[in-house]
ZASEZA-384191 format. One record per residue: residue in one letter; x, y, z of N, C-alpha, C in turn. Coordinates in pm, whole numbers, plus 50000, padded with zeros to 5 digits. Each point is the difference from the previous one (the first is absolute). Layout:
BEGIN
aXYZXYZXYZ
...
END
This chain:
BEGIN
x806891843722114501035001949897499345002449865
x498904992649936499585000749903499315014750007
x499295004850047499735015950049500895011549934
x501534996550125500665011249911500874992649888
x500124988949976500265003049823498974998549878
x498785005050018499005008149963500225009049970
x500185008350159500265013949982501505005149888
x500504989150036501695003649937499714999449851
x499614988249954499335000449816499405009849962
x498615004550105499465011649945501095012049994
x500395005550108501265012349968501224997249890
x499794991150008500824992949830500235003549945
x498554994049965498745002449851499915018349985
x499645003550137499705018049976501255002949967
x501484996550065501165011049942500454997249902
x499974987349926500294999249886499055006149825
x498644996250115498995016349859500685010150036
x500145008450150500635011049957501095001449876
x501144993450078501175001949918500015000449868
x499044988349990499494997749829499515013349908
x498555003050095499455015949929500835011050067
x500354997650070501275012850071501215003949935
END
C-alpha cells in the first residue's frame, strides 16, 4: 500500500506542476 500511495503523491505532485506551469 505504501508503494502505490507513493506513486499516487508523486502523480500529484507532477499534475499539479503541470496545471500550475500549464
Amino acid at each position: 500500500m505504501s508503494f502505490l500511495n507513493e506513486i499516487l503523491l508523486k502523480f500529484g505532485i507532477l499534475g499539479r506542476s503541470t496545471l500550475v506551469c500549464g
